[in-house]
N, C-alpha and C positions, 0 to 999 in steps of 0.2 A: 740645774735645770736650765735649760734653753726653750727658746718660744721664737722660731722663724731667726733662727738664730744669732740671738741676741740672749745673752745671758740674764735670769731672773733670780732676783734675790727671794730669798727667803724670809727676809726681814720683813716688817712692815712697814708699809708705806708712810709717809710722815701724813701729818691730817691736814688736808686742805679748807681755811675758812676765809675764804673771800670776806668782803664785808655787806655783799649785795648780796650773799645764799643767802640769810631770814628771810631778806622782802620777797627776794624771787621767791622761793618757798611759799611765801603766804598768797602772791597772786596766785599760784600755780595751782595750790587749795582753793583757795576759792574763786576759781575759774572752774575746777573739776566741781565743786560744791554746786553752783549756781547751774551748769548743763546736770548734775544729781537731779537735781530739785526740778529743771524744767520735762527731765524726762519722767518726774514722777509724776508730775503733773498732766505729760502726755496720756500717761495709764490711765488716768478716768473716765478716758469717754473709749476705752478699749474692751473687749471682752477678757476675762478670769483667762483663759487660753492664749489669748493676744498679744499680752502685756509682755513690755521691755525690764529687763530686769537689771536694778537700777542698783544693788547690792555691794558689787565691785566698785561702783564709782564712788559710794559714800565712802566705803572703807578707806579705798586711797586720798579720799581728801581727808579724813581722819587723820591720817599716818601721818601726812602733810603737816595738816594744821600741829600735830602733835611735835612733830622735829622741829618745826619754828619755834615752838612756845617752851620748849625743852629744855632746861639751861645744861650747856653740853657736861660731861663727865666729871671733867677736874672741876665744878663751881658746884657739883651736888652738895646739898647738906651732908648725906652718908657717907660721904668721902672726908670733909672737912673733922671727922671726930680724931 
């Protein structure tokens, strides 16, 4: 397989873990949390019709918050049996 061609492996990629992705990760959550919260907060002085839908942005700081707190694959319990 080629890509602008430059040859692509097949293999997978090795995993990249900086040691600043958790922090970045958790500002990046809760920056996305904190505009969540202030745009649900906009919704109450809005009409049932009006209102910004504020659903997608929880979720993704969920995600967030979750891959930060997440001890990656190889350190699971499940894995350690």
């Amino acid at each position: 397989m080629a890509w602008c061609g430059v040859p692509v492996s097949y293999r997978r990629a090795p995993r990249i873990s900086p040691p600043t992705l958790t922090p970045d990760l958790q500002y990046f959550a809760y920056g996305i949390l904190t505009l969540a919260l202030e745009l649900r907060d906009a919704n109450r002085g809005r009409g049932e019709n009006k209102r910004f839908n504020a659903d997608e942005a929880f979720r993704v700081a969920a995600e967030a918050i979750e891959s930060a707190v997440r001890p990656p694959k190889s350190r699971r319990a499940s894995d350690t049996r």
